[in-house]
Kinemage of the C-alpha trace (Angstrom):
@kinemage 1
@onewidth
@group {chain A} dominant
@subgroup {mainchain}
@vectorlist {calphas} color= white
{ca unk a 1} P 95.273 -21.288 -197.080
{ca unk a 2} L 92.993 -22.969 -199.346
{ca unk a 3} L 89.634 -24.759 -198.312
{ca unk a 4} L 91.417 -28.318 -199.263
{ca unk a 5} L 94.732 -28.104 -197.686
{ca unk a 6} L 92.729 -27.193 -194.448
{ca unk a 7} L 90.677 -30.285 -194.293
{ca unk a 8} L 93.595 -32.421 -195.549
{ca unk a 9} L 95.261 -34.556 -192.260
{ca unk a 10} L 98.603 -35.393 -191.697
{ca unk a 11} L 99.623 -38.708 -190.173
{ca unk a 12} L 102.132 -39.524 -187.171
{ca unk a 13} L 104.455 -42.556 -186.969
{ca unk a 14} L 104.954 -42.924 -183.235
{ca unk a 15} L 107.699 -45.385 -181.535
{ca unk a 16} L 108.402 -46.062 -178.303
{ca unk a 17} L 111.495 -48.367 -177.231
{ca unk a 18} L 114.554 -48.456 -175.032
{ca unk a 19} L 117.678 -49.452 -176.159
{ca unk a 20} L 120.458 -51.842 -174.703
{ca unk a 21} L 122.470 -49.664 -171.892
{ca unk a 22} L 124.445 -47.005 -173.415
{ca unk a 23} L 123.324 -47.737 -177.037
{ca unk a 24} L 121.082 -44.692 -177.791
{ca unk a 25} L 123.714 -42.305 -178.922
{ca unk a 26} L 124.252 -45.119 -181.333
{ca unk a 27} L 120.879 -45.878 -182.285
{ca unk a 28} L 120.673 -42.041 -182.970
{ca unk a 29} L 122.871 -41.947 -185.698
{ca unk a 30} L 121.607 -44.343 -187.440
{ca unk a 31} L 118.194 -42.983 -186.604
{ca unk a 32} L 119.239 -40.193 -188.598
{ca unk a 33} L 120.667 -42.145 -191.450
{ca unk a 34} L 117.408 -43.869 -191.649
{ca unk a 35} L 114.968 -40.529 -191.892
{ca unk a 36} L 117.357 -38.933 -194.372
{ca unk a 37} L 115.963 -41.439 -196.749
{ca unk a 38} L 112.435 -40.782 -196.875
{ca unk a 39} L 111.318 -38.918 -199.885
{ca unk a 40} L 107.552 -37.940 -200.856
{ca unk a 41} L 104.989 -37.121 -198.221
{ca unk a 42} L 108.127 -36.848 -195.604
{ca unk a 43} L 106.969 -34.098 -193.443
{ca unk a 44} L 109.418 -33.998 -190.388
{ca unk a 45} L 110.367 -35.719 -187.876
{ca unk a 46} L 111.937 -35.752 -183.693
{ca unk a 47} L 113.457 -37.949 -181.518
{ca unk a 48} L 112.915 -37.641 -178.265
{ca unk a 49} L 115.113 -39.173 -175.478
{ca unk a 50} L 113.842 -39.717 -171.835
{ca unk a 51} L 116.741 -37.661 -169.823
{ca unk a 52} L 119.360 -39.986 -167.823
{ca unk a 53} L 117.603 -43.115 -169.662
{ca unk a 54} L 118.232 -44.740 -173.548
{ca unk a 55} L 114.638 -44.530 -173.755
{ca unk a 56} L 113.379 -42.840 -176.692
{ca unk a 57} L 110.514 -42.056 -178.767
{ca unk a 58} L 110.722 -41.471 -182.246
{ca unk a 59} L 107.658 -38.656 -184.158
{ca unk a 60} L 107.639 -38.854 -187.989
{ca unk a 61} L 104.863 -37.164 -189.779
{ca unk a 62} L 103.408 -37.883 -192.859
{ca unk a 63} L 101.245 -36.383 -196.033
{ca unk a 64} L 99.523 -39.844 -196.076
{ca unk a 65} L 99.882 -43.280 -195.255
{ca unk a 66} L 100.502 -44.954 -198.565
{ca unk a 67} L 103.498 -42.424 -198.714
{ca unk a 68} L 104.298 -43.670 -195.053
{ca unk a 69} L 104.542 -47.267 -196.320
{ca unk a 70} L 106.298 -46.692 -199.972
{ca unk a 71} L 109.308 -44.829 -197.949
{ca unk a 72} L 109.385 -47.707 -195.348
{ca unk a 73} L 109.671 -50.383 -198.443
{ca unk a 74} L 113.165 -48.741 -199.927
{ca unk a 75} L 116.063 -50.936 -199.608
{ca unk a 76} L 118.276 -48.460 -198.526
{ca unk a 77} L 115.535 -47.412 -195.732
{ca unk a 78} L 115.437 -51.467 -194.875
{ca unk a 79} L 118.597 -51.718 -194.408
{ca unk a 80} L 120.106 -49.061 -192.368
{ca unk a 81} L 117.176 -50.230 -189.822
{ca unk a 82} L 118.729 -53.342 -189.764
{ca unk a 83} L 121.856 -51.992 -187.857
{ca unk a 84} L 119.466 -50.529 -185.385
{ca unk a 85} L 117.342 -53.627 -184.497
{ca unk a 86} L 120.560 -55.483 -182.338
{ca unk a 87} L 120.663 -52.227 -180.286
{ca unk a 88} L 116.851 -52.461 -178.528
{ca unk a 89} L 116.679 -53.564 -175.123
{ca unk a 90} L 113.277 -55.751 -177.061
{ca unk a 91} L 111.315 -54.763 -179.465
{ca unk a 92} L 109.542 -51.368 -179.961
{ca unk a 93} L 106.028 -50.428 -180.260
{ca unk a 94} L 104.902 -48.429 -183.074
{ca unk a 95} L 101.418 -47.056 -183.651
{ca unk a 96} L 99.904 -44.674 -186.408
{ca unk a 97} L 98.004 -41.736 -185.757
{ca unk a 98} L 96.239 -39.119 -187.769
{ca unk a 99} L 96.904 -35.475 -186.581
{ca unk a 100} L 93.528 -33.885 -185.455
{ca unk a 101} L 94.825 -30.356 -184.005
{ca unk a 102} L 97.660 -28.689 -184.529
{ca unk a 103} L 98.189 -25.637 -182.060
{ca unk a 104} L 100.649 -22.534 -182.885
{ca unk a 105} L 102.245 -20.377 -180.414
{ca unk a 106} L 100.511 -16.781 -181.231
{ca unk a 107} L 103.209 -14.127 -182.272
{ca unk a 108} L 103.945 -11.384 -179.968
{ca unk a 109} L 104.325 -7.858 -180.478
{ca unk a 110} L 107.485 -6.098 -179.152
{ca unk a 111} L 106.868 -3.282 -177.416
């Protein structure tokens, strides 16, 4: 690994919400329509769902934010969000962060 891609952060688009009862299985698939968009920087992302609840949280991680914010500007990205919005219980919360530690399970030897 070079010098530079060590010191070089990723960033993490994190949303909370809860949809309207029995909407998240919903909400998921067009959660997934929505991702498959993004383009450059897209580094991954989960959904998470709270078990027995539709609350959810949503992890997508970015290269950078400017790549972030050009995926999140595509029409095609706009709009399959659009489907999703009558589906919340009320509105989400989303808030940025920038990954500082990243932790790997060590690799075991088989005896």
């Amino acid at each position: 690994m070079d010098f530079q891609d060590f010191l070089k952060r990723q960033y993490t688009q994190v949303t909370v919400g809860e949809f309207k009862p029995g909407k998240f299985e919903e909400a998921r698939r067009i959660y997934e329509q929505a991702v498959s968009t993004y383009r450059h920087g897209f580094k991954g992302a989960y959904l998470l769902q709270e078990p027995g609840t539709d609350r959810g949280v949503s992890v997508i991680f970015w290269e950078s934010v400017d790549e972030m914010e050009a995926n999140e500007h595509e029409e095609n990205y706009r709009s399959i969000l659009k489907k999703m919005s009558p589906l919340f219980d009320r509105a989400p919360t989303t808030t940025l962060y920038e990954v500082v530690c990243q932790i790997q399970p060590k690799a075991t030897e088989e005896s």
